[in-house]
N, C-alpha and C positions, 0 to 999 in steps of 0.2 A: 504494500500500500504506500507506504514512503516513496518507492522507488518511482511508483506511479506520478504520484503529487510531483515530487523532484522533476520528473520529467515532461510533468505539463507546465509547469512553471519556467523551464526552461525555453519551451515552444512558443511560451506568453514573450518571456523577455526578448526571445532570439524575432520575435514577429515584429514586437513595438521598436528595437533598433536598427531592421531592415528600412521599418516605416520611416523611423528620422532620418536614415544615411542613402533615404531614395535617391535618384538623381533626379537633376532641375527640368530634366525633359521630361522627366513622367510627372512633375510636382505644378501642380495648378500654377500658372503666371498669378501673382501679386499685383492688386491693381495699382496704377499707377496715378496718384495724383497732382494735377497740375498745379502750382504755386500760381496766385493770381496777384496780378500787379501794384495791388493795395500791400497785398502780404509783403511781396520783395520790395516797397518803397519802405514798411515799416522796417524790415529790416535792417537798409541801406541809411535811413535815418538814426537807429540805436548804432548800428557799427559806425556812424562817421560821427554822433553825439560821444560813444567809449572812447575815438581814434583821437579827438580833438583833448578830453580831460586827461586823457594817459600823457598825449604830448604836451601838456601845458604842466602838470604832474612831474613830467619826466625834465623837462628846463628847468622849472623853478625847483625838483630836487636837484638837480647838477648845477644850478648855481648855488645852493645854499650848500653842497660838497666844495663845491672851488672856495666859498669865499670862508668855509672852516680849514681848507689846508693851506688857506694863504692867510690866513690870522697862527695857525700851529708854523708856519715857515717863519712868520715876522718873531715870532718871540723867541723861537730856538735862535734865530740869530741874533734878537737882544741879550739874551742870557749868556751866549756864547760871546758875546763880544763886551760884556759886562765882564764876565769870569777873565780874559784877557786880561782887560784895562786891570785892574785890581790885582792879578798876578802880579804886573809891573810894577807894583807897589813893595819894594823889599821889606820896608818896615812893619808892612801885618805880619811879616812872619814872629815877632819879639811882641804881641799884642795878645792881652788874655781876654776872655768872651766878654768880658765888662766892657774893656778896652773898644774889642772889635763893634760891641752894638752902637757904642755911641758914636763910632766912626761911618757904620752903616745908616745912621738916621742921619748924616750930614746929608748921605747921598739922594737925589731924587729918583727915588725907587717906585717900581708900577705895585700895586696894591698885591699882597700876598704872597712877595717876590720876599727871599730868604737867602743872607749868606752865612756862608760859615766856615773854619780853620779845619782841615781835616789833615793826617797823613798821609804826605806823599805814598801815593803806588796804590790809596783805596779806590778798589774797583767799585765803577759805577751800575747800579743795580738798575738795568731802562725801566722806567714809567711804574716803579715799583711801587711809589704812593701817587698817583695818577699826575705826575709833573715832570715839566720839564727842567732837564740838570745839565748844568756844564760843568767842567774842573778844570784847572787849571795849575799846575808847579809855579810856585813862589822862586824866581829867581836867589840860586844861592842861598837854597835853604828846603829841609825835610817835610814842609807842610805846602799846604796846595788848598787853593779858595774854592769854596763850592758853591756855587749857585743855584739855588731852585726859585721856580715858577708853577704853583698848582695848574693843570690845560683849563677849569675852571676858570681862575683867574686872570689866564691870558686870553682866553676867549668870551671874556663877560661881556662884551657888546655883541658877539653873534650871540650866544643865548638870550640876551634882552631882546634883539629882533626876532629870535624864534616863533614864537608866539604868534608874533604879527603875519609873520610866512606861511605859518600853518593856517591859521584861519584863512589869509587870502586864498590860498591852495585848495581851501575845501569848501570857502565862498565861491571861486571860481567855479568847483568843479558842484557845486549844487546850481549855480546858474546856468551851467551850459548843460545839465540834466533837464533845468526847467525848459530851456531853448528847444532842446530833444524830446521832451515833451511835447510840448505844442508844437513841434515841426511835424510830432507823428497825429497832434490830434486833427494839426488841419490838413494831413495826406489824408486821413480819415472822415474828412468834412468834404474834402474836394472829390475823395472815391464816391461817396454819398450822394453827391449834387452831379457826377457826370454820370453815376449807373440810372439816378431819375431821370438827366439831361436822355440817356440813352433809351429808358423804357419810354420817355415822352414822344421820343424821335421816331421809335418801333412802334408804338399806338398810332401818331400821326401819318407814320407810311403803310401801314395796315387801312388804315381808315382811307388814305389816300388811292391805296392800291383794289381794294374790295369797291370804291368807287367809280374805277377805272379814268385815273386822271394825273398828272403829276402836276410838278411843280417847276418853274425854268426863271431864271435870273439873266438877264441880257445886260451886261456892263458896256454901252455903246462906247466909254470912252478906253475902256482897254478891250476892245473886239472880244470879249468870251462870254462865255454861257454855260452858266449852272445848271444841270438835268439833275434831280431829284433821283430814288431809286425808284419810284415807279414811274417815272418819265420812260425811264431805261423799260422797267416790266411794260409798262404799255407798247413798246417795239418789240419784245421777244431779246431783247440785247443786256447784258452785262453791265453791272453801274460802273462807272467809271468815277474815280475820283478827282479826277486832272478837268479843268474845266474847259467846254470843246471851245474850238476856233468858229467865227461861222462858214467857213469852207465844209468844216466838218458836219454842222447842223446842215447846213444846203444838199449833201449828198443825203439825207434821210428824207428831202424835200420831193415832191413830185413836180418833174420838169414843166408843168403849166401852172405850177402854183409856186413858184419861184421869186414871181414879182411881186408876191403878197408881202413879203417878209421884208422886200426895200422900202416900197412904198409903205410898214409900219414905219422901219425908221425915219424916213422922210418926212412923216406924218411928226413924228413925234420930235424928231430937228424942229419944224416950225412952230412947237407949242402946243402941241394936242395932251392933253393929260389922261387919256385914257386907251385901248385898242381892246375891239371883237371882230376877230375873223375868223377865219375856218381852209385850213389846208388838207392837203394831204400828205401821211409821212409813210418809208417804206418800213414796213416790218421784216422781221430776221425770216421770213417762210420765205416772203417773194409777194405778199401782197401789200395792198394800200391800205393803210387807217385815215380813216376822216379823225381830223381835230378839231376842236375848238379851243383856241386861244383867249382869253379874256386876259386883264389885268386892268394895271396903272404904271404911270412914270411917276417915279421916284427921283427929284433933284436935291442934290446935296448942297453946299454953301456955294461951290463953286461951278461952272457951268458945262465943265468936264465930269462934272460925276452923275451924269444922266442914266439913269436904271430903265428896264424895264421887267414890270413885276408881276407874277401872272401865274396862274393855270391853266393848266391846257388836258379838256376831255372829252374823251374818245364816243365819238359820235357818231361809227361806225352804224351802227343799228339802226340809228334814226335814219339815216342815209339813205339806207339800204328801206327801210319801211317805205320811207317816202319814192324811192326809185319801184319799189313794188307798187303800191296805190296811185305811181301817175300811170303806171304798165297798165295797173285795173280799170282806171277812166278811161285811158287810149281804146282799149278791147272793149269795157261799155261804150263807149261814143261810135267804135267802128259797128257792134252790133248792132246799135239806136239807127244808126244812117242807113243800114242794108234793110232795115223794114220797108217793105212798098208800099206802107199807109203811112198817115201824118202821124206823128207820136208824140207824145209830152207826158213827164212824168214830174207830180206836184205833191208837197207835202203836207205834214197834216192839217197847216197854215193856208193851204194855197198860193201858197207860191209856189213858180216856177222851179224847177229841180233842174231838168233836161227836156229837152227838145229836139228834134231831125229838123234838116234843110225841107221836108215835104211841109212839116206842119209851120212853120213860118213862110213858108210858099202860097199856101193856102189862105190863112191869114193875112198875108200881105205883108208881113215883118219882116227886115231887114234883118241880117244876122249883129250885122254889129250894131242893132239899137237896140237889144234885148238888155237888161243890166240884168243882175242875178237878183234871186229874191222876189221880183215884181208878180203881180195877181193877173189873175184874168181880168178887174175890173180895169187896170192900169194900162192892160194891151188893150183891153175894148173888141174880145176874139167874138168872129160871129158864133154864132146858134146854130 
């Protein structure tokens, strides 16, 4: 029974570390997610907020290093060159500690600066009570002048401005936190107002586009023109970002609607503040779209910045209704005329609707004195 257990338990582990040490071809892809451009600005704002406090951090420690080992180099060479002078003095060698203090407070000495007689050949112990030491041999004689200097006391002006250093250091480095702050909240105010700038833009070309109409900007005084994206969709064509030349709008033109488009601007050079017309533009298949262009001129302070501003929509349909219903008058008025009796047909008003050349023969009427609408009491038709 052991042996059993033992051996299923082996079959369990040997199974779960086949499973971990699959290979990455048999191992589901890991989705991958895209970093979005709010994320990589906040980023780029904390690392260039760290990059600036570390280097301002990193100066003012290296200057406040430089200007502690150029106060520790001034006093080693005051003490050094103090222990000299006073070696040259043969007479402290014959002077007892009484003697030597009162001879040391002649001297103008830096504050908790110390000398003293010692015996030639005592070794100097470095920085043993955290000061600087010099020695010196007394000329022609077994003792030797020592000088000391606490680094405290030779450095008492950089530790007085220490203080001041530090707090600048960390008032610097909380104000340029605060900078990096608000640099990320208004990447985050600006991400905010262009994703609405963007959903607004998507609403209005949806609504534009489900309309079937775009949008177009004509800058007459720098020759280009804005096509909206459903400008672009109402052709079957790709938006383009780059704003066209009108060479380029002229080849979407249909070659007898050509002169429509001079004669807007001609219209609008002379003052006109408004245009409605109606071309034809080619679509990406190979056919025509009727348009309608509407707008307004737009002038700016100066007489070079004349716009023209506008929509333009697709009126295809109507085109095409109204080319079918004049097809259907042509074939009623062809059928009306091939009756071999007089005919007219009036509506619930009494007026005239339609009429053949037989029944204004008969009456006497003239084809072109009929107006539309009129009665029979207005023609005066016989009985």
């Amino acid at each position: 029974g052991g042996t059993t257990a033992g051996d299923s338990l082996w079959k369990r582990a040997r199974g779960a570390v086949s499973a971990v040490t699959a290979s990455p071809e048999r191992a589901a892809p890991l989705p991958k997610h895209k970093m979005s451009d709010e994320t990589r600005a906040r980023i780029w704002a904390l690392v260039f907020s760290g990059i600036v406090i570390i280097a301002f951090n990193g100066v003012a420690a290296w200057q406040l290093r430089t200007d502690y080992r150029a106060g520790l180099a001034q006093a080693e060479h005051h003490v050094s060159t103090l222990a000299q002078a006073l070696a040259g003095d043969a007479a402290l060698a014959g002077l007892d500690r009484q003697a030597l203090a009162q001879r040391v407070q002649q001297l103008d000495l830096r504050p908790g600066m110390s000398v003293a007689l010692e015996a030639a050949g005592t070794s100097q112990i470095a920085d043993a009570r955290g000061a600087i030491e010099s020695r010196a041999v007394i000329a022609n004689s077994t003792q030797q002048v020592a000088v000391s200097l606490p680094v405290r006391a030779a450095l008492s002006d950089w530790y007085a401005t220490l203080p001041f250093h530090l707090v600048l250091m960390a008032g610097a480095s909380f104000f340029i936190s605060v900078l990096g702050g608000g640099l990320v909240r208004q990447i985050e105010r600006k991400s905010a107002a262009d994703i609405a700038l963007k959903d607004s833009e998507q609403r209005f070309e949806l609504a534009f586009a489900g309309a079937r109409c775009g949008i177009w900007d004509w800058d007459l005084a720098a020759g280009r023109l804005y096509w909206s994206a459903p400008m672009f969709a109402l052709l079957g064509e790709k938006p383009c970002a780059a704003r066209l030349t009108p060479d380029q709008v002229m080849a979407f033109v249909h070659p007898d609607d050509r002169h429509i488009l001079q004669e807007v601007e001609d219209s609008v050079r002379r003052g006109t503040l408004g245009y409605d017309t109606t071309f034809r533009l080619r679509h990406s298949s190979g056919d025509w779209v009727w348009v309608r262009a509407k707008g307004q001129v737009w002038r700016g302070l100066t007489a070079s910045s004349e716009r023209l501003v506008g929509i333009a929509i697709d009126i295809t349909e109507q085109k095409l209704a109204e080319a079918r219903e004049r097809t259907a008058n042509t074939r009623l008025r062809d059928a009306v005329e091939s009756i071999s009796e007089a005919f007219s047909l009036w509506d619930a008003k009494g007026r005239l609707v339609l009429a053949n050349d037989k029944f204004r023969a008969f009456h006497g009427i003239k084809k072109d004195t009929v107006p539309a609408g009129v009665t029979a009491r207005d023609l005066s038709l016989r009985s």
